[in-house]
ZADO-1210 file (C-alpha; in nm, 4 decimals, padded with zeros to 6 digits):
<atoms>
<atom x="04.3695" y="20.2929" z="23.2575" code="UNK" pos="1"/>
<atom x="04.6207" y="20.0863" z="23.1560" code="UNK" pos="2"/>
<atom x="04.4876" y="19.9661" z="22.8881" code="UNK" pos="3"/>
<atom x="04.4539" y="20.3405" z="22.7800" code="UNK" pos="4"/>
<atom x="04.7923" y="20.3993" z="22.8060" code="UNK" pos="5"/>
<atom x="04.8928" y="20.0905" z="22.6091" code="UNK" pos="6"/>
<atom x="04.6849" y="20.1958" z="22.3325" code="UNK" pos="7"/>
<atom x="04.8064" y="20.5707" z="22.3648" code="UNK" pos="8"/>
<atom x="05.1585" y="20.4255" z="22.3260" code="UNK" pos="9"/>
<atom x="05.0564" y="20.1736" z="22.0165" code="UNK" pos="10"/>
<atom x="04.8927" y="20.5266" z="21.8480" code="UNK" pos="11"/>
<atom x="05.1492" y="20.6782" z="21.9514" code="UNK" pos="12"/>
<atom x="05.4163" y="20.4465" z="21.8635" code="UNK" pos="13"/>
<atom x="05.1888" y="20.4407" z="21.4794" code="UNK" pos="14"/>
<atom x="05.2004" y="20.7873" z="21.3879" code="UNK" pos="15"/>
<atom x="05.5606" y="20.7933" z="21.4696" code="UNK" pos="16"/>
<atom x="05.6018" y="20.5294" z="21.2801" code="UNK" pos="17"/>
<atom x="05.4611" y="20.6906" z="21.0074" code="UNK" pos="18"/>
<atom x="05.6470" y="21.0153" z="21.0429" code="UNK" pos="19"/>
<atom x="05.9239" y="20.8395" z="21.0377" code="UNK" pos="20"/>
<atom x="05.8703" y="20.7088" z="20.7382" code="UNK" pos="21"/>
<atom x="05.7338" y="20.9521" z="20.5290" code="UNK" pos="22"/>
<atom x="06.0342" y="21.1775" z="20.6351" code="UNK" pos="23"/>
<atom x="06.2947" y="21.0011" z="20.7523" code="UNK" pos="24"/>
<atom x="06.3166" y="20.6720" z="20.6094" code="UNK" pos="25"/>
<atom x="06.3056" y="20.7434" z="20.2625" code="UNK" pos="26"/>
<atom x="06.5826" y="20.9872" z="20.2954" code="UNK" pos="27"/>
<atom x="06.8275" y="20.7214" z="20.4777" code="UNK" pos="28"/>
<atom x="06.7282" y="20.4777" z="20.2428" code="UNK" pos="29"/>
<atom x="06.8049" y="20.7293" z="19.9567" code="UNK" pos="30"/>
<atom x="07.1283" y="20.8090" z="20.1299" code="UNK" pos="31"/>
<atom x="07.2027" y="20.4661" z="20.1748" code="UNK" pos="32"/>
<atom x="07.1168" y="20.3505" z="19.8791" code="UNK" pos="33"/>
<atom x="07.3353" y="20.6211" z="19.7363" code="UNK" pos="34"/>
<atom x="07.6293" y="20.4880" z="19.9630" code="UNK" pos="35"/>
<atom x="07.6100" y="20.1328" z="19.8094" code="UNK" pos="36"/>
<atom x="07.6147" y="20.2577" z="19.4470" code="UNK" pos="37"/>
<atom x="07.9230" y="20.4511" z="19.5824" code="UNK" pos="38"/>
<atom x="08.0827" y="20.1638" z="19.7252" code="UNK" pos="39"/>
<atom x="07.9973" y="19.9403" z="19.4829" code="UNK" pos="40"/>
<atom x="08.1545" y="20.2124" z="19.2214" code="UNK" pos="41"/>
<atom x="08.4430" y="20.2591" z="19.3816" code="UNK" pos="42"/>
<atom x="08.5142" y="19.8737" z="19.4239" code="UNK" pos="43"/>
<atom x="08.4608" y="19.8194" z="19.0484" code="UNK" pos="44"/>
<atom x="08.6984" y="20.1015" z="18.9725" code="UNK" pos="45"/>
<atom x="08.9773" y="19.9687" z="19.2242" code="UNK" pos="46"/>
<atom x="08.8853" y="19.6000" z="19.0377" code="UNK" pos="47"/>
<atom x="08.9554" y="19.7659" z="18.6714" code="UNK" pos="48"/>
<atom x="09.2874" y="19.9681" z="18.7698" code="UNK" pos="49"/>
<atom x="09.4060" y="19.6698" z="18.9730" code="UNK" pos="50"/>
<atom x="09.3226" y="19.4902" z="18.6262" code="UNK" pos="51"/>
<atom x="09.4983" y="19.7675" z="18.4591" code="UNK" pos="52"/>
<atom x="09.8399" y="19.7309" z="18.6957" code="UNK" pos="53"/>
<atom x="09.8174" y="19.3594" z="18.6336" code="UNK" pos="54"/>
<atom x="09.8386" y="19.4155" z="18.2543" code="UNK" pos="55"/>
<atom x="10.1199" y="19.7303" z="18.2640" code="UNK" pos="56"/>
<atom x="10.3250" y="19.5111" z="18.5318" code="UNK" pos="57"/>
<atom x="10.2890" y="19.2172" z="18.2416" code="UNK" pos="58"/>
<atom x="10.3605" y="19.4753" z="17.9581" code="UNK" pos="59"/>
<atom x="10.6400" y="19.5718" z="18.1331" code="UNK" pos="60"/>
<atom x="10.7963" y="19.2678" z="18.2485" code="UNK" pos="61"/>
<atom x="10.7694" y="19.1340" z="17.8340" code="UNK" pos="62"/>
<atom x="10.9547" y="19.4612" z="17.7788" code="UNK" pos="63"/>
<atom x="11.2037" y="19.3910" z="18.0285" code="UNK" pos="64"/>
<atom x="11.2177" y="19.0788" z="17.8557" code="UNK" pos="65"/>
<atom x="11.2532" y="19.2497" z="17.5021" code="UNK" pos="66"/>
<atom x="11.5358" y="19.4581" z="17.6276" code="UNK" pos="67"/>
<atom x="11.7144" y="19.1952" z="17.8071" code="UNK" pos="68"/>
<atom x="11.7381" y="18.9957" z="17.4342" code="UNK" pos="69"/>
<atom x="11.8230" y="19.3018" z="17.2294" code="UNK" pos="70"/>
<atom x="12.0873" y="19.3615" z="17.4737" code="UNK" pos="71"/>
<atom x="12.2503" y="19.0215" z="17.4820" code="UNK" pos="72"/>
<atom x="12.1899" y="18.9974" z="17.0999" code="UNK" pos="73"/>
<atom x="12.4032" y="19.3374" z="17.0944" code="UNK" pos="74"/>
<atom x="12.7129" y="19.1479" z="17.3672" code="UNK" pos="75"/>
<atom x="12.7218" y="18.8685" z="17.1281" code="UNK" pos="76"/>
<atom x="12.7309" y="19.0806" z="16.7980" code="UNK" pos="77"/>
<atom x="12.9902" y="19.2808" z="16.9899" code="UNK" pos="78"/>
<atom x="13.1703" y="18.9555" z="17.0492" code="UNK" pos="79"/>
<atom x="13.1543" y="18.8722" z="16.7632" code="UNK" pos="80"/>
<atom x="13.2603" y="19.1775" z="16.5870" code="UNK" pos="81"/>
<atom x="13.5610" y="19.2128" z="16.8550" code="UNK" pos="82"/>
<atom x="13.6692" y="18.8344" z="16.7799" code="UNK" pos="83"/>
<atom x="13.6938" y="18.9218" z="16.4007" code="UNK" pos="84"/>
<atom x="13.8322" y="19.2484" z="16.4584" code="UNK" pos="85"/>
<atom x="14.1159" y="19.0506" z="16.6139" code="UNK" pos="86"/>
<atom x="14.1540" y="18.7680" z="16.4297" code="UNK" pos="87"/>
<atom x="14.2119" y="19.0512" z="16.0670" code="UNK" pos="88"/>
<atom x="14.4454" y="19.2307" z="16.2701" code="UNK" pos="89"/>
<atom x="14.6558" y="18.9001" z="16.3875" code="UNK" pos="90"/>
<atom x="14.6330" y="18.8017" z="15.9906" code="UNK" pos="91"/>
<atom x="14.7586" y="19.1729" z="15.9113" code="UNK" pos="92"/>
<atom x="15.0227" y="19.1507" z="16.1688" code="UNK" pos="93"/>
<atom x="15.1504" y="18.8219" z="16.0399" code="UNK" pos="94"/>
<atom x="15.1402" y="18.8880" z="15.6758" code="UNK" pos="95"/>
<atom x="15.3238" y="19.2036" z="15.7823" code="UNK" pos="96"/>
<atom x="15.5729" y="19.0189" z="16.0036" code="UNK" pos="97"/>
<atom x="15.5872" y="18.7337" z="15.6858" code="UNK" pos="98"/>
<atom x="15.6662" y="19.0303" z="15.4754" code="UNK" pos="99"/>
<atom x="15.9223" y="19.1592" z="15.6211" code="UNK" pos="100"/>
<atom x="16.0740" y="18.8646" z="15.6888" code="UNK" pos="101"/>
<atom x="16.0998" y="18.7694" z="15.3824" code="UNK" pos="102"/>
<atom x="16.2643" y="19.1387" z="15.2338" code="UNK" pos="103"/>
<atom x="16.5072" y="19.0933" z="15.5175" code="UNK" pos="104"/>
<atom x="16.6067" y="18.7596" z="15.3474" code="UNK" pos="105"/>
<atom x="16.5727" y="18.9233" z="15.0098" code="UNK" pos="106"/>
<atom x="16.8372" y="19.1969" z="15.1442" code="UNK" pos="107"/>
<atom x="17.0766" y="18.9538" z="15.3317" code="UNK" pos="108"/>
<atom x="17.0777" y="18.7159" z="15.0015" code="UNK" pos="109"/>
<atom x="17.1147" y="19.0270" z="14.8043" code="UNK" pos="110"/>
<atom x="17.3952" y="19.2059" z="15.0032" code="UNK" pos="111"/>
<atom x="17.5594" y="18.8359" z="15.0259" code="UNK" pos="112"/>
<atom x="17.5868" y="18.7874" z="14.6674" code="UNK" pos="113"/>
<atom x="17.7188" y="19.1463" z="14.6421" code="UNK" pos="114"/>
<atom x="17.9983" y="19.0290" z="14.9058" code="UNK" pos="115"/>
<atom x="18.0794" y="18.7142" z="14.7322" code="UNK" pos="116"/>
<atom x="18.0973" y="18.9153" z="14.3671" code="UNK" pos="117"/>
<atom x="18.3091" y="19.1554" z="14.5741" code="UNK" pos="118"/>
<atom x="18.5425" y="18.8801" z="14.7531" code="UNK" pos="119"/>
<atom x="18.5487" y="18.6952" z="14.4060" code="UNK" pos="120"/>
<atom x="18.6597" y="19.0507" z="14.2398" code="UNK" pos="121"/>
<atom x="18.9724" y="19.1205" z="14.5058" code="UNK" pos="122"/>
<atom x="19.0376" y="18.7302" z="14.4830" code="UNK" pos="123"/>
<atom x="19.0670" y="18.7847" z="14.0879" code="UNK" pos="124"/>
<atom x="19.2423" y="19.0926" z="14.1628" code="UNK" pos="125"/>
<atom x="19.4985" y="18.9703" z="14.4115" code="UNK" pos="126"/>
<atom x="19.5653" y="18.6326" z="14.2199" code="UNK" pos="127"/>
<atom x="19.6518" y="18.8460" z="13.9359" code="UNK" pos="128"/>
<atom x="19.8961" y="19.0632" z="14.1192" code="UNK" pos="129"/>
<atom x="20.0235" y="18.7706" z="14.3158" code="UNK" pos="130"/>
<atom x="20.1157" y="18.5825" z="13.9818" code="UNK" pos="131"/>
<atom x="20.2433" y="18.9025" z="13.8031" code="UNK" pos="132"/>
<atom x="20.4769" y="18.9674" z="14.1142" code="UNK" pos="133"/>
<atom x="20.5653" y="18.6071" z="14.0837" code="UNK" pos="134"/>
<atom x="20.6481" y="18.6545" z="13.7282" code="UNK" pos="135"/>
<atom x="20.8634" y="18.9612" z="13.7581" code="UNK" pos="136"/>
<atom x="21.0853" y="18.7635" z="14.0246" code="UNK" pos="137"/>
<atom x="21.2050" y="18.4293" z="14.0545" code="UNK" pos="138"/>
<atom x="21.1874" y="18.3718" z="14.4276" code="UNK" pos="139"/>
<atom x="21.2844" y="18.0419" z="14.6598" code="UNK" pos="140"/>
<atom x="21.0271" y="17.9292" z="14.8789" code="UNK" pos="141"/>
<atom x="21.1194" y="18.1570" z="15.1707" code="UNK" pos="142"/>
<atom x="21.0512" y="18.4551" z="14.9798" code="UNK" pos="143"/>
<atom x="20.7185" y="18.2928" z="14.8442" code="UNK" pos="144"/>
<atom x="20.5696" y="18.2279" z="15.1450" code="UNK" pos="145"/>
<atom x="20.6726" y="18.5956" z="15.3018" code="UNK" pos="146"/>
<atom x="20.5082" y="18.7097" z="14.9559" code="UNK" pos="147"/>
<atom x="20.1688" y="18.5137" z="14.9645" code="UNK" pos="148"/>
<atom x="20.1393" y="18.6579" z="15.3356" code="UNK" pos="149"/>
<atom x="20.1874" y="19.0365" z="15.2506" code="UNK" pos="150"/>
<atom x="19.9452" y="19.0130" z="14.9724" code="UNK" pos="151"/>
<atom x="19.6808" y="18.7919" z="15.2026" code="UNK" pos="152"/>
<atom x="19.7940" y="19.0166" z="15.4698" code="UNK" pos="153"/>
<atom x="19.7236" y="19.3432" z="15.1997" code="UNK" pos="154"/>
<atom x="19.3959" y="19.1888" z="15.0959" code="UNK" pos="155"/>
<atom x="19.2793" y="19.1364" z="15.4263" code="UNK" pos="156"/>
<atom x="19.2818" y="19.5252" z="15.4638" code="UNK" pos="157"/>
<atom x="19.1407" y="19.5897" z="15.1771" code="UNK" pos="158"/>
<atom x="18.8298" y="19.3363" z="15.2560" code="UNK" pos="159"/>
</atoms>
């Protein structure tokens, strides 16, 4: 009997065999089949957008890069500009300065001639009334001297 029961068990152990595979192992190896293709998509798609980050991190660091240069080329045109800025207006200011410097030394000459015509005008005028007050009177030297210093003493009021 035992050898009856091993060969019930091998038939046995046969046909479930082939149940088994006529309806269950072609589903699970459908399904897992169907699970590799998933994994397998699903690793190629993290592959591409990790390929895809790699390339927009790179596009974006060369555009960090771009701005970085267009904004030190715009410092050193502002620099620039600023330096020339101040260099025209320290030329302005010392033309200006030059300028008037050299009207005030226009006007002081001017007004200085005008005081020496003036001065040479009441000398003229004074020596002439000196000498015609000399002429009128005959004086000794006392009376000269006490005459030159009232009419330097009159001029000097006038001036």
């Amino acid at each position: 009997m035992i050898w009856g029961d091993v060969v019930f068990s091998i038939v046995t152990f046969v046909i479930l065999m082939l149940v088994l595979r006529k309806f269950a192992w072609g589903p699970i190896m459908n399904m897992m089949k169907q699970r590799e293709e998933h994994v397998a998509s699903e690793i190629e798609t993290a592959e591409k957008n990790r390929q895809d980050a790699e390339k927009y991190v790179e596009e974006q660091r060369q555009e960090l890069e771009r701005a970085k240069d267009e904004a030190q080329s715009i410092i050193e045109n502002a620099k620039k500009t600023s330096e020339k800025q101040g260099e025209d207006i320290i030329a302005q200011s010392r033309a200006e300065a030059e300028r008037m410097k050299e009207n005030a030394l226009a006007d002081i000459a001017r007004e200085k001639e005008q005081a020496v015509a003036e001065l040479r005008e009441q000398v003229g005028s004074l020596s002439v009334m000196i000498a015609s007050k000399i002429i009128e009177k005959e004086l000794d030297e006392k009376e000269q001297e006490q005459l030159i210093e009232d009419y330097v003493k009159e001029a000097g009021d006038r001036l």
